[in-house]
C-alpha positions in Angstrom: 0.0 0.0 0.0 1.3 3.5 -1.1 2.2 5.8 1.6 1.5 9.7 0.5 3.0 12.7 2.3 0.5 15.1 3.2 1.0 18.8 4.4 -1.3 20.6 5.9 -2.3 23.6 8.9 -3.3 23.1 12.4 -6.0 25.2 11.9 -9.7 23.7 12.9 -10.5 23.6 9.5 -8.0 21.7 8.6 -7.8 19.0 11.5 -11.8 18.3 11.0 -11.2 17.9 7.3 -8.1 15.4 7.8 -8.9 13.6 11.1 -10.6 10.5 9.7 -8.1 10.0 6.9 -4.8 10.3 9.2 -6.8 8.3 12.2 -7.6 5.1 10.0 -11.4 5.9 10.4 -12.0 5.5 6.5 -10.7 3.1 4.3 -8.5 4.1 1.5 -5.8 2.2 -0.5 -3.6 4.4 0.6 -2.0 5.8 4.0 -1.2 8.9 4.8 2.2 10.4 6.5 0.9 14.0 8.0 2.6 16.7 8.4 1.5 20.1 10.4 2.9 23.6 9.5 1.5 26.6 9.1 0.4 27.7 5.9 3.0 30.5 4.7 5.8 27.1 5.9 3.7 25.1 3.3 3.8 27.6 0.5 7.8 27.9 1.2 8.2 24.5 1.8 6.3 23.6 -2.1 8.1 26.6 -3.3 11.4 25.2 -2.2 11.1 21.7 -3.4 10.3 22.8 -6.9 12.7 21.3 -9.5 15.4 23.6 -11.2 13.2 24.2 -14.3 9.8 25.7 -12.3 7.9 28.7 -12.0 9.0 29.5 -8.5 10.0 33.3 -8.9 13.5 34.8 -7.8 11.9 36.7 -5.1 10.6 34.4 -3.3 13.4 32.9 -1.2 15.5 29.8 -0.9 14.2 27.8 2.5 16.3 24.3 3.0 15.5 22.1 0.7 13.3 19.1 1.6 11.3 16.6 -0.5 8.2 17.6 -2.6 5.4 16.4 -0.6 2.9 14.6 -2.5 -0.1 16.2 -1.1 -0.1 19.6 0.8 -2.9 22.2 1.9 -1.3 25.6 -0.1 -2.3 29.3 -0.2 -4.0 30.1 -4.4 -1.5 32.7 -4.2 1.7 30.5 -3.7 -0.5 28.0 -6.0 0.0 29.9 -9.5 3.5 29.0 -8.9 3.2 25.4 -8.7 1.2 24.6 -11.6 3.9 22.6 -13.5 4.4 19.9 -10.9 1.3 20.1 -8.8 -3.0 20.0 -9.8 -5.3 21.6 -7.6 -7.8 19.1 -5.7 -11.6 19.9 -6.1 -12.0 18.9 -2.3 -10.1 19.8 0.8 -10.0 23.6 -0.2 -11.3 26.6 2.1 -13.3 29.0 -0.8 -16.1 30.6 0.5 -18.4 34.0 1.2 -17.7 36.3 4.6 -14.7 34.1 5.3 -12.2 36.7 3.7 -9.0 38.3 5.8 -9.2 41.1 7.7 -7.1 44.7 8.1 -6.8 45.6 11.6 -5.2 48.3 13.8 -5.1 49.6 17.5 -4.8 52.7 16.3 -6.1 54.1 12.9 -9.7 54.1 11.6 -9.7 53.8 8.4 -7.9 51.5 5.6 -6.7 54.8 4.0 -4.7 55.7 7.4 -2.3 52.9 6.9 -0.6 53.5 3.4 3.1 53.5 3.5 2.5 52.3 7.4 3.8 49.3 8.7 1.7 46.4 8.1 2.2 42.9 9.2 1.1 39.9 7.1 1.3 36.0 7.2 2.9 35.3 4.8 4.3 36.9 1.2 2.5 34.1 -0.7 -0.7 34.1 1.5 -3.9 34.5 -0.4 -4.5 37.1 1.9 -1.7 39.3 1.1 -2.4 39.1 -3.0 -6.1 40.3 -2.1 -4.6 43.0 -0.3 -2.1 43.5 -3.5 -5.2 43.6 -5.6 -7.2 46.1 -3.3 -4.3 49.2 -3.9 -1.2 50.7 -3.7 0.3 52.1 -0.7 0.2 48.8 1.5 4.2 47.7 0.6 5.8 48.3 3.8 4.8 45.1 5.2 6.3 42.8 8.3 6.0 38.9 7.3 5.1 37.0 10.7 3.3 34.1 11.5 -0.4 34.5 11.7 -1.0 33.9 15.4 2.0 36.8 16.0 -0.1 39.5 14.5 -2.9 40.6 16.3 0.0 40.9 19.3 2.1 43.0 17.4 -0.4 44.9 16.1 -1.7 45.4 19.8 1.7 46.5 21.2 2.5 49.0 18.4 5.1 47.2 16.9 3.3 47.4 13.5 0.8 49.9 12.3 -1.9 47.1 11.2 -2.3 43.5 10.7 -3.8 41.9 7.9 -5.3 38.7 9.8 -6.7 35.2 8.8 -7.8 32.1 10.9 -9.0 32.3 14.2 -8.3 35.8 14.1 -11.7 36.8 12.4 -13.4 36.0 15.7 -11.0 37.2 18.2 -9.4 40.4 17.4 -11.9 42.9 19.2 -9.8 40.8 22.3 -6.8 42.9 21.6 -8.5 45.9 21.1 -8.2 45.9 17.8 -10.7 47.7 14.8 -11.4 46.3 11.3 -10.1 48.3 9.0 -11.2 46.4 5.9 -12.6 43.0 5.5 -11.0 42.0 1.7 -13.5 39.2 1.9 -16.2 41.5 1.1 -14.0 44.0 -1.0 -13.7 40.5 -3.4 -17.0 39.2 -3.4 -18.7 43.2 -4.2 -16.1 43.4 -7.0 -16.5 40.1 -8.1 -19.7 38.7 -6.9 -17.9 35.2 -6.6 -16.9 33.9 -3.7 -13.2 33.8 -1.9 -10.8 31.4 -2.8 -7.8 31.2 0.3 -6.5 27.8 0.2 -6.6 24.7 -1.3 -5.0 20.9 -1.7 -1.9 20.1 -4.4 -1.3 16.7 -6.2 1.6 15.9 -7.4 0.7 15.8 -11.2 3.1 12.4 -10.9 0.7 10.6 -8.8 -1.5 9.8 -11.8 -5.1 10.3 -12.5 -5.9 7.1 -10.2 -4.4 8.1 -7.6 -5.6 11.8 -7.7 -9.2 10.9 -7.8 -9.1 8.3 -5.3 -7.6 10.7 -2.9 -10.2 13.2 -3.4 -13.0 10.9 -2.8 -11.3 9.9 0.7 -11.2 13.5 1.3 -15.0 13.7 1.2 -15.7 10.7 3.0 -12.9 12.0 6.0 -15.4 15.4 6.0 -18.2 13.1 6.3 -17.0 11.0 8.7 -15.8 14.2 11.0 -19.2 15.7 10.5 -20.9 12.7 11.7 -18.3 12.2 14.8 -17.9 15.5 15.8 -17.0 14.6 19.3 -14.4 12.0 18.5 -12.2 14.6 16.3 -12.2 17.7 19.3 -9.2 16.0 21.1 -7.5 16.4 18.0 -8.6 19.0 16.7 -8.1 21.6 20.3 -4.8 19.8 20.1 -3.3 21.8 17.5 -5.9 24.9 17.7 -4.3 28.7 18.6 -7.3 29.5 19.9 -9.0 26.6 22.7 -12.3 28.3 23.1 -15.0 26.1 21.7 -17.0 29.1 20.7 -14.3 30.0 18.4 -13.4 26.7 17.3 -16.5 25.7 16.6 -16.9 29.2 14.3 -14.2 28.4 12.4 -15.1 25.2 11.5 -18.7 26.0 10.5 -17.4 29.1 8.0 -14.5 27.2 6.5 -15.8 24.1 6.0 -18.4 24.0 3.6 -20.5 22.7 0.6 -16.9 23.9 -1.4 -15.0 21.8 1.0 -16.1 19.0 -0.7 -16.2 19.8 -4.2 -15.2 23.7 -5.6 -17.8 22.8 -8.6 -18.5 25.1 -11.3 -18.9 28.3 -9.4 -15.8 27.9 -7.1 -13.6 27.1 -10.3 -15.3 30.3 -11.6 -14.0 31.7 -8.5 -10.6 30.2 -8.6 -9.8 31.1 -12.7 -11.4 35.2 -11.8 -8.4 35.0 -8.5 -5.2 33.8 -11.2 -6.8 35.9 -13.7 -7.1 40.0 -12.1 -3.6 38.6 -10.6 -1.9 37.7 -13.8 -3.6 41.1 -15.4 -1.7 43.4 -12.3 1.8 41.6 -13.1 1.8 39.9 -9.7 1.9 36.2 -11.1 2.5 34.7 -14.8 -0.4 33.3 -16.6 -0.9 29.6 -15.9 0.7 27.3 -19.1 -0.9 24.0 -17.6 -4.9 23.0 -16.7 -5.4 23.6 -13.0 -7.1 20.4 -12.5 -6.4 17.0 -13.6 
């Protein structure tokens, strides 16, 4: 039986989605190794273990090399770098409506306050930080930190605002922070679609067998973890930044969705519109291979 590497956050949405798969609760002809890192550490990670010959652009930074992992949760930003060795899975993704990132600040009241201010982001090759690329000019200076650092830095001055993702939607007002601009809605009043933020790769290697039978196991894991709700909170508050069950709860409920299980027609609407305004601003390359198997 194949073993498959599989990369992905420690985010609620993310544990409920996987539990059943990595716990042996569905059958699959296939095991899983797991492997929990933030998000921004996947992009890098993917971006890293491209070959020689791929799309990974000179800016982005050379982490230590490590193996390609053959399945891994990934930002659509860091995604539309990928596209020559990896396919995008229609299940496991987070795409959605009023689950966009946030702009914060302690200080300022306004989005317009903040340009050429400090702003710290999760990530260069977050989805979040191309929406706030696509929203304007002026929003440059920015501090890359990991997503549960923000809202404290943002608190304590050290940066101006915070653009915020995850749990972070239901708990900033805690650090006595204001929204400044949900990019969420900014995305779905421009586009009327809704948000694309992350999805799963496949190695394009794996083969079309392979690929499909791993997104059907994907679907049945969501089942199985909707069905069994109380069996997967061990693991899931085990990895969560945030241990309220209020806010655990939340974030499951808003990122895991009828998308979660299959982007269909509208989400790969949703998906193509993201690549495409991006390509159109010069911020990524247009994609030369299919995004799906």
């Amino acid at each position: 039986m194949n073993t498959l590497t599989l990369g992905y956050s420690p985010c609620p949405n993310d544990t409920f989605i996987f539990y059943a798969l990595t716990h042996g609760r569905i059958h699959a002809d296939f095991t899983v190794r797991e492997i929990l890192e933030d998000v921004e550490t996947l992009n890098m990670r993917a971006m890293a273990g491209q070959p020689a010959s791929g799309s990974q652009p000179a800016s982005a930074g050379q982490p230590a090399a490590g193996e390609m992992l053959d399945l891994t949760k990934i930002s659509f930003h860091a995604a539309a770098y990928l596209l020559d060795n990896y396919c995008l899975l229609r299940s496991g993704g987070a795409l959605g409506r009023g689950c966009g990132p946030l702009v914060v600040s302690r200080d300022y009241s306004g989005i317009e306050d903040i340009r050429g201010r400090r702003i710290a982001i999760p990530g260069r090759y977050t989805t979040a930080q191309l929406l706030l690329m696509l929203y304007g000019r002026g929003f440059e200076d920015v501090r890359v930190m990991q997503f549960d650092r923000i809202m404290p830095a943002v608190a304590s001055g050290e940066v101006d605002a915070g653009l915020i993702i995850h749990e972070g939607r239901f708990t900033y007002q805690n650090y006595g922070l204001k929204k400044l601009l949900d990019l969420g809605e900014w995305w779905e009043r421009e586009t009327g679609s809704p948000i694309p933020l992350g999805c799963i790769l496949a190695k394009r290697s794996l083969g079309k067998k392979t690929i499909l039978a791993v997104e059907d196991a994907i679907r049945r894991s969501i089942a199985y973890a909707g069905g069994n709700r109380a069996e997967c909170t061990g693991y899931i508050k085990a990895h969560a930044q945030e241990m309220d069950d209020s806010v655990i709860d939340g974030h499951i409920r808003l990122y895991v969705n009828s998308f979660s299980d299959d982007f269909g027609e509208e989400g790969v609407r949703a998906i193509e519109k993201l690549f495409s305004l991006a390509s159109e601003a010069g911020i990524i390359s247009a994609n030369r291979e299919p995004l799906f198997l």
